[in-house]
N, C-alpha and C positions, 0 to 999 in steps of 0.2 A: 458399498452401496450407501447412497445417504437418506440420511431420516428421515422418516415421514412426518410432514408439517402440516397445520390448519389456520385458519384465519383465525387472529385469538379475540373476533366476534361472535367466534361460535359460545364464549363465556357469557355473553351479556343476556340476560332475564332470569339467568339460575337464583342469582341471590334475593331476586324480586317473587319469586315462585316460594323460595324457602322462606320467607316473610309471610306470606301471605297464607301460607301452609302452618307457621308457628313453631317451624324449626330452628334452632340455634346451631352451628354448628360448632366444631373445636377450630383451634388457628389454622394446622395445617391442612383444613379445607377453608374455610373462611376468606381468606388470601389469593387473588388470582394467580394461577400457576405459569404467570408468563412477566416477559420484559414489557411494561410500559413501554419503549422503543420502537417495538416491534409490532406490525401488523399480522407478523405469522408467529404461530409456535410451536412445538414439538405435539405431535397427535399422541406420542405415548401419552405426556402430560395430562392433555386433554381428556381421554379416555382412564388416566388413572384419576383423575376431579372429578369426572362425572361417579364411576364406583364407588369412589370415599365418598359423597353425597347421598347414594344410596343406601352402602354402609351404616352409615352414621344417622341418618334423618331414620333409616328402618323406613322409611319412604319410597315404593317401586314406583309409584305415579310421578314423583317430581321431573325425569327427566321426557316421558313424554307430556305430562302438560308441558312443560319449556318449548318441547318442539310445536303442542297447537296454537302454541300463543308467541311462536317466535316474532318479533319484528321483521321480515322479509327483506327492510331496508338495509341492516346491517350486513345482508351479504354483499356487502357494495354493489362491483359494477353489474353483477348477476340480479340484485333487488329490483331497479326501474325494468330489466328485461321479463322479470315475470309478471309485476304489477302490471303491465300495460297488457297482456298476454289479454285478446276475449275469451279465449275457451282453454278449461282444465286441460286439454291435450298440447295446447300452442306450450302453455306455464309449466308443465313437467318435463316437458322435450327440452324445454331454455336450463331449468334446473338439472337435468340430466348430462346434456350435452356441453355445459361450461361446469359443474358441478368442480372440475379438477383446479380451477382459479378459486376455489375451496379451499380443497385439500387433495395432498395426493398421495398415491398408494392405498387406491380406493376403486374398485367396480362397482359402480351404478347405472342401471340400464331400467328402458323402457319395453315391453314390450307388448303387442296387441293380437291376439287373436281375432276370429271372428266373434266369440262369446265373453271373452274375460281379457283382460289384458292385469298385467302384473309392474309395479318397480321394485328391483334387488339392490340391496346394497350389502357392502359386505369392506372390508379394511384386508387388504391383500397382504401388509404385511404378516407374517406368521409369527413375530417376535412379540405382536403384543398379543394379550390376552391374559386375564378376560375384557372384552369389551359391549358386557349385554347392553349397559345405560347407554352407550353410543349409539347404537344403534336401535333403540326405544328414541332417543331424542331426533334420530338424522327422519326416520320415518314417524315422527309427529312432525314435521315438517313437513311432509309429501298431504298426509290427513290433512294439514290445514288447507292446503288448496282443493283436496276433493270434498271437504265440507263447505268450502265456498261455490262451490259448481252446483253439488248435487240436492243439499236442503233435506235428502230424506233419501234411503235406500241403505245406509247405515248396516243394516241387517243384512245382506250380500257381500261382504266384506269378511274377507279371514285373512290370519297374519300367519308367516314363518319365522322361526328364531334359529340361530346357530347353537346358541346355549341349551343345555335340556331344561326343563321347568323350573328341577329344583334351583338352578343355578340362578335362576331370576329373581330369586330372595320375595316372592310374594306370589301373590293370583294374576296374573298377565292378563287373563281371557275376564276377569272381574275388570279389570283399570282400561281393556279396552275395550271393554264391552263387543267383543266380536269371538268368534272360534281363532283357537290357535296351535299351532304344532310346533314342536321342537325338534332338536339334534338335525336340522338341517343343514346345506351345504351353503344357503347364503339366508339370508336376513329378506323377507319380503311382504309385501301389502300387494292382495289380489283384490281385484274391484271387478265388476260389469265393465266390458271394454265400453258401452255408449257411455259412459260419464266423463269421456274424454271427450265428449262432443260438449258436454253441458255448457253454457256459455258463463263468461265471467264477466264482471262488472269491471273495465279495464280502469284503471288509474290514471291519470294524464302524468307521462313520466317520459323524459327523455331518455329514450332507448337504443341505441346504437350497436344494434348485432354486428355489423360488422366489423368494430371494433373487441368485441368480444371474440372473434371466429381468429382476429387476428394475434390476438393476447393467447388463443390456446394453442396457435401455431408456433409462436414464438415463446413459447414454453417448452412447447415438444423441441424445437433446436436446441433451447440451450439447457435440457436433461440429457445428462451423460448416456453413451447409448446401453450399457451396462446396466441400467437404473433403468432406461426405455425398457431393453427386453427382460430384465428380472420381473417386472411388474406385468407384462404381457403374461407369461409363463406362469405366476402365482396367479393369473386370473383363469388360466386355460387348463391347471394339473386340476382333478378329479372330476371335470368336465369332461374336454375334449384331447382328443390326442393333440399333445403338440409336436407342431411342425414347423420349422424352421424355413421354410419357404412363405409358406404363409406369414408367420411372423414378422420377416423381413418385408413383404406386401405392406402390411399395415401400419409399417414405422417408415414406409415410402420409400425402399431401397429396392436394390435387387439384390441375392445371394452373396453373389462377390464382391459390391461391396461394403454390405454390414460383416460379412466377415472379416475384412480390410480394415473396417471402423472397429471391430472389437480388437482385432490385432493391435493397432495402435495404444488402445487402450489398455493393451498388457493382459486380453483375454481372448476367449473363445466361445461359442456357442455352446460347445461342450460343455464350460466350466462353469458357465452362466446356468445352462442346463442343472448339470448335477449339484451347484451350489442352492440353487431353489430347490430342487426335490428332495436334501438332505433336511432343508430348517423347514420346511412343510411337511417331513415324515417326522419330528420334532412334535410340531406341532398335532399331528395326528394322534401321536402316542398322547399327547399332553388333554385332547380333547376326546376322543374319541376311543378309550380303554376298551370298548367291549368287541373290537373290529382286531380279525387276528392279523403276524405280520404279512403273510401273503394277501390278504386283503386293503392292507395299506399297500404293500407294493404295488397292488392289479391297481387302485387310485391313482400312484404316483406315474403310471406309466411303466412300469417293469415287466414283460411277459414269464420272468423267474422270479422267484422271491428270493432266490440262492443269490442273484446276481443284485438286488435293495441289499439283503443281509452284507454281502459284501462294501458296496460303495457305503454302508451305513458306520460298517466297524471302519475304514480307512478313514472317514468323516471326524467322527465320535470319538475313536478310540477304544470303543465298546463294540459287543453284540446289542441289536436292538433287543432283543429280549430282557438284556441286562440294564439300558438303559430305563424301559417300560419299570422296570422293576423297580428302579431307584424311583422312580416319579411317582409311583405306588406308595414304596413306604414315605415319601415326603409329604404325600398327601394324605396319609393315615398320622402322620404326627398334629 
């Protein structure tokens, strides 16, 4: 599978924030963690800069202020599509729905009720972690544009974290001044659904959606389809049951032949299957210690936990029990 990458514009204003905040840091965060060359770079990286920042500054606010004071423009061709946007609901549908010409290996979704509508975001890979500051930064991004809409209502507003409290190295619910919960399954900002009506102050910007709609088509062709359905799957285990029909629906094939396409590729659905349910039951032990293993299997989709136990030791090498247990005493050292 290959690695997950970000535009390495997501770096710019951190070291303008930590200025202004009166932070210095050491070298091996001071330095941006990518090639000059490159407009993309590895999202581990990224996600490991923003924690060392935290780390180190002992600053939990620096990486959402970055996110309410991002420049918008540096998301390239995504910035003119939201500036011109009149209303907070046009600008997070554009940032939602190209968000992947970002970064990918990432579920970010919009959604509206009749009363409340919410955006999630969450990094699908299961290999990185921890990544609380990533996701304090990606959603002060989202803040910035419902404080441009809304002006006041501020106090209706509550957040979700994947991390528990203590993991966020400070008062969360102080730096964002709203209610907040932890040990959650994705990362999210719940609003009043009418703030998506508020209107915004468009920008005069050359905007060409369709040239965007066409850039995430032509993305989706050229991701191996291996990489397509492992990320579908990491988006779908301790949600929804996954289905492989469905699956195939939503990467615009039919059955036989994404099966045909995995074949080629020297896979199967099955293997794609069991190889995310393994590094995401990995990850479950690594995050979520107080959840027994039949409780991670019913997550992962297993109606036996006899039958996770098994696919876990063929996996591992281990009993999961044995594995939990190594993660235990590493994290007691």
């Amino acid at each position: 599978m290959i690695r997950a990458s970000v535009r390495s514009t997501a770096l710019h204003g951190w070291h303008d924030m930590l200025a202004v905040k009166g932070h210095q840091l050491g070298e091996n965060i001071a330095e941006n963690p990518h090639s000059p060359r490159s407009d993309m770079m590895s999202l581990q990286d990224f996600v490991s800069f923003s924690e060392g920042v935290v780390q180190q500054a002992r600053d939990v606010a620096i990486p959402w202020l970055v996110g309410t004071h991002y420049d918008l423009v540096n998301l390239g061709q995504i910035g003119p599509a939201i500036l011109s946007a009149n209303s907070v609901g046009v600008a997070l549908r554009r940032l939602v729905d190209y968000f992947a010409l970002l970064q990918d290996s990432t579920d970010i979704a919009l959604h509206r009720d009749e009363q409340s509508a919410t955006v999630s975001y969450r990094i699908l890979s299961p290999d990185i972690w921890p990544r609380h500051q990533d996701a304090m930064f990606t959603l002060g991004i989202v803040s910035q544009l419902l404080r441009q809409g809304q002006g006041s209502g501020w106090d209706r507003i509550n957040f979700a974290f994947e991390a528990e409290r203590h993991d966020m190295r400070g008062d969360i619910g102080q730096v964002l001044n709203a209610p907040c919960s932890f040990g959650a399954d994705t990362n999210q900002i719940r609003f009043p659904a009418a703030f998506l009506d508020l209107a915004l102050r468009a920008e005069p910007q050359h905007s060409d959606v369709g040239a965007l709609n066409r850039a995430i088509a032509q993305q989706r062709r050229q991701t191996p389809i291996i990489d397509r359905m492992a990320q579908l799957v990491f988006r779908d285990l301790n949600s929804f049951a996954v289905d492989q029909a469905r699956l195939a629906r939503e990467i615009g094939m039919s059955d036989r032949t994404m099966r045909r396409k995995l074949a080629d590729a020297g896979s199967s659905y099955q293997q794609v299957l069991d190889e995310c349910r393994m590094r995401q039951a990995a990850f479950e032990f690594q995050t979520r210690p107080e959840l027994s293993i039949a409780q991670i299997a019913l997550r992962l989709g297993y109606a036996e936990h006899s039958n996770f136990t098994r696919a876990f030791q063929r996996w591992s090498g281990m009993a999961p029990q044995t594995y939990r247990a190594q993660l235990a005493q590493h994290r007691a050292q």
